[in-house]
N, C-alpha and C positions, 0 to 999 in steps of 0.2 A: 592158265593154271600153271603152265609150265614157270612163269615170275614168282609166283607165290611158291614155289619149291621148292627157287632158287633162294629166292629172299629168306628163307624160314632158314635155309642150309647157312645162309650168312649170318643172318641172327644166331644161329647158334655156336657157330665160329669163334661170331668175334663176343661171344657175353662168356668169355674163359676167366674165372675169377681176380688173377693178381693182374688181369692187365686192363680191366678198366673198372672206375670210382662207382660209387655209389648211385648217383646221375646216369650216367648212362646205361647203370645195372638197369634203374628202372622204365629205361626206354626202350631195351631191349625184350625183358619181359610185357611189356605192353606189346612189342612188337611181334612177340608169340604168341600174345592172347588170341590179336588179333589176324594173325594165320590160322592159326586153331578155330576161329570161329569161320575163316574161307572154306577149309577144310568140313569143317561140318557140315556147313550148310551144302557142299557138292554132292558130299555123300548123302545127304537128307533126300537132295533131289532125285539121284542117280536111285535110293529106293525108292522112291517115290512112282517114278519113271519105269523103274524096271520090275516093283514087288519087290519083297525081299525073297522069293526063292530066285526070282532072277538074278538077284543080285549078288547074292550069296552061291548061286550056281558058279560067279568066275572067279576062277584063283587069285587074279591082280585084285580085283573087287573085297577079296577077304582078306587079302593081305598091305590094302589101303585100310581097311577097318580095322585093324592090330594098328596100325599106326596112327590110325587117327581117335581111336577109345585110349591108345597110349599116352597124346599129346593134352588131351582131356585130363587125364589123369595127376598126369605132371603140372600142370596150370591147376589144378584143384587141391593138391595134396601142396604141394608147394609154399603156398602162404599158411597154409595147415604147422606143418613142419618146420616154417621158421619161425610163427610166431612161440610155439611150443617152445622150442628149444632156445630162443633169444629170451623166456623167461626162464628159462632153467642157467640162462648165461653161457649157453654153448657160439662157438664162431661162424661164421658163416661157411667156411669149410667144409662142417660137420652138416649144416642144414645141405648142400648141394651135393654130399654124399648119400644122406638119406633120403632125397628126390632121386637119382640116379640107382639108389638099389631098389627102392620102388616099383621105376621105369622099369627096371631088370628084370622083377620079380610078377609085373604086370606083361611079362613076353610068353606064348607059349613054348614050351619045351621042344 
């Protein structure tokens, strides 16, 4: 698990807009789907395994689900938000601003 956390960290790294093409935009998002669905499926088992008030009793355990209902979110609003806005003619800029306040706005206070 510990690869998959690293690798997602790398992925997110290196998918910084002005420094890589369109090409690897989309290898990189592939590449977060498919942490995002590692990620799920852990936490599916881990309630599974433990209940959900077990699961939800530990603080790491809840504060892995803000992260991972986060990463959900962003893989699903995402192609939401660019296709909107690449018909409205907006840049892609603007689409990874508004995944990122999202992301933002998807965090508990």
């Amino acid at each position: 698990m510990t690869l998959c956390i690293v690798g997602s960290a790398v992925v997110a790294a290196v998918s910084v807009e002005p420094f890589i093409g369109e090409r690897e935009r989309e290898v990189t998002d592939w590449l977060d789907i498919g942490f995002t669905i590692v990620f799920v499926s852990e936490m599916a088992v881990k309630i599974f395994a433990l209940t959900w008030a077990g699961y939800w009793s530990d603080a790491f355990n809840r504060f892995d689900f803000v992260l991972v209902v986060t990463g959900v979110l962003e893989n699903v609003s995402s192609p939401i938000i660019k296709a909107a806005t690449s018909a409205a003619g907006s840049s892609d800029q603007m689409v990874e601003g508004l995944a990122t306040g999202l992301l933002l706005l998807s965090c508990p206070k």
